[in-house]
C-alpha positions in Angstrom: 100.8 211.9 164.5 102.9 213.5 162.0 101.1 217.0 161.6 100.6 217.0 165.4 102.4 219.4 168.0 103.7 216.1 169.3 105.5 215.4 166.8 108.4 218.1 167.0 108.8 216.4 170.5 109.3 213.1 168.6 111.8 214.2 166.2 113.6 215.6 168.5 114.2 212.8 170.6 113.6 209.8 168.4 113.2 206.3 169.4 114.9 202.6 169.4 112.4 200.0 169.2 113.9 196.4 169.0 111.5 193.5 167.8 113.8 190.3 169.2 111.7 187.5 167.4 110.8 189.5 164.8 109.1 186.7 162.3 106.4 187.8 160.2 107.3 191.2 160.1 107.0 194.3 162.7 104.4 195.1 164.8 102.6 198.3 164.2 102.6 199.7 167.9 104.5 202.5 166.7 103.6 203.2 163.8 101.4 206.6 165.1 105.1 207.8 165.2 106.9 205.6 162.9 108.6 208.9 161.4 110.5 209.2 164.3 111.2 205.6 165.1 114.6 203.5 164.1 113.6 199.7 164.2 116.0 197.0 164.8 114.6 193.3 164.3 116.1 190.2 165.3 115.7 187.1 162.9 118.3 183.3 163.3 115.9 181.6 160.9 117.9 182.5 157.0 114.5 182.2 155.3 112.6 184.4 157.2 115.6 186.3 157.5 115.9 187.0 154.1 112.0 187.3 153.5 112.4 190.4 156.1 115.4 192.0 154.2 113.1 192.4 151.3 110.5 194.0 153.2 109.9 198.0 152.6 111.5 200.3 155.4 108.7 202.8 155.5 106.8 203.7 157.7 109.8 203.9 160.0 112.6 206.1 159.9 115.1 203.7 159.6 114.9 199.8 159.4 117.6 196.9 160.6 117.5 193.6 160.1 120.3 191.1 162.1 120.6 187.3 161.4 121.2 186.3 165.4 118.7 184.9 168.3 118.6 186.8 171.6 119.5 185.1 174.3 121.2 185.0 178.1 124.3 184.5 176.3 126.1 185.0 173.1 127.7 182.3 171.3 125.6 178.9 169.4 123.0 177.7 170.7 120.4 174.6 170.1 116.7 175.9 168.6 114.2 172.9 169.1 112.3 173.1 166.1 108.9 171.4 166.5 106.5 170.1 163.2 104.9 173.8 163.4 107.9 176.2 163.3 106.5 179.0 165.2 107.1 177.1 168.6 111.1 177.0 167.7 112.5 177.9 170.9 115.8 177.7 172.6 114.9 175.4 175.6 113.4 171.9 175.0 109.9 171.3 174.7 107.5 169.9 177.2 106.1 167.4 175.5 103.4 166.3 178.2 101.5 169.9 177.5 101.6 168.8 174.2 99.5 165.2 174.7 97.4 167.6 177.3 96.0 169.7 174.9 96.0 167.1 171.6 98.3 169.5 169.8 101.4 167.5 169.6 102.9 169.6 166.3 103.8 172.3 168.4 105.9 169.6 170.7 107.2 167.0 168.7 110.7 168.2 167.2 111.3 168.2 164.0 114.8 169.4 163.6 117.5 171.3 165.3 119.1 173.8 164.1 122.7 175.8 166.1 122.1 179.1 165.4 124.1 182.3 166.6 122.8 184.1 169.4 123.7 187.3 171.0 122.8 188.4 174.9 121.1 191.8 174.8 124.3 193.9 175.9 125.6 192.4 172.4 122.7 192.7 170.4 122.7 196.8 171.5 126.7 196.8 170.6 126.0 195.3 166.9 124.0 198.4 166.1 124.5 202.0 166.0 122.0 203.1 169.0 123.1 202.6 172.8 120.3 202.0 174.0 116.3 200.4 173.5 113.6 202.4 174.1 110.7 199.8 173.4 111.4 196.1 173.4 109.1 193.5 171.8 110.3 190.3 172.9 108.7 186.2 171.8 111.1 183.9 172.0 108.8 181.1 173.5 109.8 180.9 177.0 113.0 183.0 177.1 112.2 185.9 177.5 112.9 186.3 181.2 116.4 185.0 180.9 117.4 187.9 178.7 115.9 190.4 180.9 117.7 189.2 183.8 121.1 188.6 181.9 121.3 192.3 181.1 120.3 194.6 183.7 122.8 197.2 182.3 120.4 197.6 179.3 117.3 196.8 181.1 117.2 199.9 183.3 117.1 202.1 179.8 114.1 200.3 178.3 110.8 202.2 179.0 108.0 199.7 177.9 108.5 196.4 176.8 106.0 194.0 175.1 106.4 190.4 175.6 104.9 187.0 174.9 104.4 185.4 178.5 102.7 181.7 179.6 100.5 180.9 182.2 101.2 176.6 181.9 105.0 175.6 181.0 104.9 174.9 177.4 109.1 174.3 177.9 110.6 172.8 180.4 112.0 175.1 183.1 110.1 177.6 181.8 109.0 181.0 183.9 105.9 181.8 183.9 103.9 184.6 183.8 103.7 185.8 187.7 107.7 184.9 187.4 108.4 187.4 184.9 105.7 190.0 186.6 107.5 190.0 189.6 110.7 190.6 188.0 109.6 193.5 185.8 107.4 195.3 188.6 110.7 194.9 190.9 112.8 196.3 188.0 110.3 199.5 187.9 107.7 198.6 185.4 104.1 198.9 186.1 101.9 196.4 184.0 99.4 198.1 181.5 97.5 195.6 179.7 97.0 192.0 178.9 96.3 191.4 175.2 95.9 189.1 172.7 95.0 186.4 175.1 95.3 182.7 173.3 93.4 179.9 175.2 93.1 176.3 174.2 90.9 173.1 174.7 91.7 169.3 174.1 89.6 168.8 171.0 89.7 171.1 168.5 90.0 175.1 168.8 86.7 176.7 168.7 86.0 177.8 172.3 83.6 179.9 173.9 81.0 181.1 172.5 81.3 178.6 169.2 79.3 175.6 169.0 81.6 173.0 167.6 80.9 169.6 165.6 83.9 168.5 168.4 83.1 166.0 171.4 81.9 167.9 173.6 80.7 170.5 171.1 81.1 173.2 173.0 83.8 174.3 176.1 85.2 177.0 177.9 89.0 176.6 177.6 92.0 177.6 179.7 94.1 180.6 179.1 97.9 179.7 178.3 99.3 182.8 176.8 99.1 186.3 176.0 101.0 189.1 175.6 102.0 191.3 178.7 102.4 195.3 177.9 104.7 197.0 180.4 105.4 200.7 180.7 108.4 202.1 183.1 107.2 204.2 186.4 108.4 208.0 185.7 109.1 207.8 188.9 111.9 205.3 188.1 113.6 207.5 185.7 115.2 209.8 188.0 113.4 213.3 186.5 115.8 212.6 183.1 113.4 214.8 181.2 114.4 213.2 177.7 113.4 209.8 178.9 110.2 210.6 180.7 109.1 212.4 177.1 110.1 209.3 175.2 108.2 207.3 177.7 105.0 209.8 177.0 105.5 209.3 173.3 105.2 205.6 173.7 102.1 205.9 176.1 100.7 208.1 173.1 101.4 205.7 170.2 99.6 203.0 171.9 96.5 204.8 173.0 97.2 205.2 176.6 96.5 208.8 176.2 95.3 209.3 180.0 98.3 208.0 181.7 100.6 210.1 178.6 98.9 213.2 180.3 99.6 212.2 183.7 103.1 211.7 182.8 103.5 215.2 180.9 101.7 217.1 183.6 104.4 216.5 186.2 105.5 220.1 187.1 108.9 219.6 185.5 107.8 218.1 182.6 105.1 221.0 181.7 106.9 223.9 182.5 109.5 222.2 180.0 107.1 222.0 177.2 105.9 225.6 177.5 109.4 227.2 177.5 110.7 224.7 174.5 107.4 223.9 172.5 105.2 226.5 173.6 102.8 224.1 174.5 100.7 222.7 177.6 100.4 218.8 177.5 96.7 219.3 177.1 97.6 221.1 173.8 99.9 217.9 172.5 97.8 215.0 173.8 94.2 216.3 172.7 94.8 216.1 168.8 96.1 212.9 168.6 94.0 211.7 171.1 91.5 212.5 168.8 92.7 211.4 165.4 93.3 207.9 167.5 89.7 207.7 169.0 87.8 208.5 165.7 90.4 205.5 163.7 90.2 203.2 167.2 86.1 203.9 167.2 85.4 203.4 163.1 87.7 199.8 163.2 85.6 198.7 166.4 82.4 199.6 164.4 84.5 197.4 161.7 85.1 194.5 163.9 81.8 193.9 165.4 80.5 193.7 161.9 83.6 191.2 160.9 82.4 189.1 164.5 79.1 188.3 163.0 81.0 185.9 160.6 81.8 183.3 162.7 78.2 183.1 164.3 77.1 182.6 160.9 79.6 180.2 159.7 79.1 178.0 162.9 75.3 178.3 163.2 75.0 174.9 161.2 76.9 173.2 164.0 73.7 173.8 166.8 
């Protein structure tokens, strides 16, 4: 959105995104207006750590990397680290899921590690910003905890992405209508429920597949996916920097209806004439264009790309 009316708005403000759980580098969510955007990721793991230092900082406008877990709490804490590492988590493992579902290596622990971890209030204080504007947060089953253990930073954050489970993968473990209520009660409205992941006893192809698995072909049950939450403008008090920043993150992640709605609120629009010389018709139609040609061409992409696995498993019938 770089050559785009809106982005004069997004210099001016700029934005703090913080990936807590940042493995396998950033998330792109942003990157419509990366120029503007200082990311912040949190990484306790010293390999991947160290594989993310080397990583490029562009397309943002700045890029941090800090070696600490996010918790409710600062100071050292056990990570349960299970045969596949990308279930570590702070709290133990529910092992019963595990011998459910016939995918013990995301259960069975391989190792422990004590790692430093920081609660959120801390994790804010170690870098140079005061405060998040979007949070990504997977820290397999945590996530909740640090939400509730800083509400002084929670009531800046205007959207927040998080990993969320439907069946209790830990043990003590919110889940997802848990940490709905506490967001929608702490002035978030829920958006969107992506990447949904859903798993069967044997095997992993699932509806509409046809498996060489016994039975060859199930539905299976939803356990996770990721939860999208934006803040209610009506929550942020008519702070007219905030309620932009919030329309800049609507914007960036295709939500340019609701970015609208939020922009036309009388305050908001007589601001952007008399500052930008704009309407908020004027700075959400040409991005909402440039978005809905790239969004429409990579759907046209995909469906093509979809045919592959019909093909592949076709022998299986």
């Amino acid at each position: 959105f770089s050559s785009f009316p809106v982005a004069d708005i997004a210099r001016r403000y700029g934005l703090t995104y913080f990936d807590i759980g940042s493995r396998d580098g950033f998330q792109g969510d942003l990157h419509p207006i990366a120029f503007a955007v200082d990311v912040v990721g949190f990484e306790p793991d010293p390999e991947e750590f160290e594989r993310l230092q080397s990583l490029p900082s562009e397309p943002w406008k700045s890029l941090t990397n800090l070696p600490f877990g996010v918790s409710d709490q600062s100071g050292l804490q056990t990570l349960y680290i299970p045969t596949d590492p990308q279930s570590a988590s702070l709290l133990k493992h529910n092992a019963k899921i595990g011998r459910k579902f016939d995918k013990t290596q995301f259960f069975e622990i391989d190792r422990t590690e004590e790692i430093e971890t920081l609660c959120l209030k801390d994790a804010v204080e170690k870098t140079i910003f005061r405060s998040i504007d979007y949070l990504k947060i997977d820290i397999e089953g945590a996530e909740l905890a640090v939400f509730m253990s800083s509400p002084t930073v929670m009531k800046d954050v205007l959207a927040i992405k998080a990993e969320i489970s439907f069946i209790p993968f830990r043990n003590n473990q919110p889940l997802a209508s848990d940490v709905d209520i506490h967001l929608t009660q702490a002035g978030f409205e829920l958006m969107d429920i992506t990447g949904p992941a859903h798993w069967r006893r044997h095997g992993y192809l699932i509806h509409p597949f046809y498996s060489a698995e016994n039975p060859p072909y199930s539905k299976a049950q939803i356990v996770q996916a990721d939860f999208l939450y934006f803040r209610d403008p009506d929550s942020l008090g008519g702070n007219i920097a905030k309620i932009l920043k919030l329309s800049l993150i609507a914007l960036s992640f295709g939500y340019f209806d609701h970015a609208l709605m939020i922009l036309e609120r009388p305050e908001i629009a007589e601001f952007l004439a008399t500052e930008f010389g704009k309407t908020p018709i004027e700075i959400v139609a040409p991005p909402s264009r440039a978005y809905g040609r790239k969004a429409f061409l990579h759907a046209f992409y995909r469906q093509g790309r979809n045919m592959v696995p019909f093909v592949r498993y076709i022998r299986n019938l």
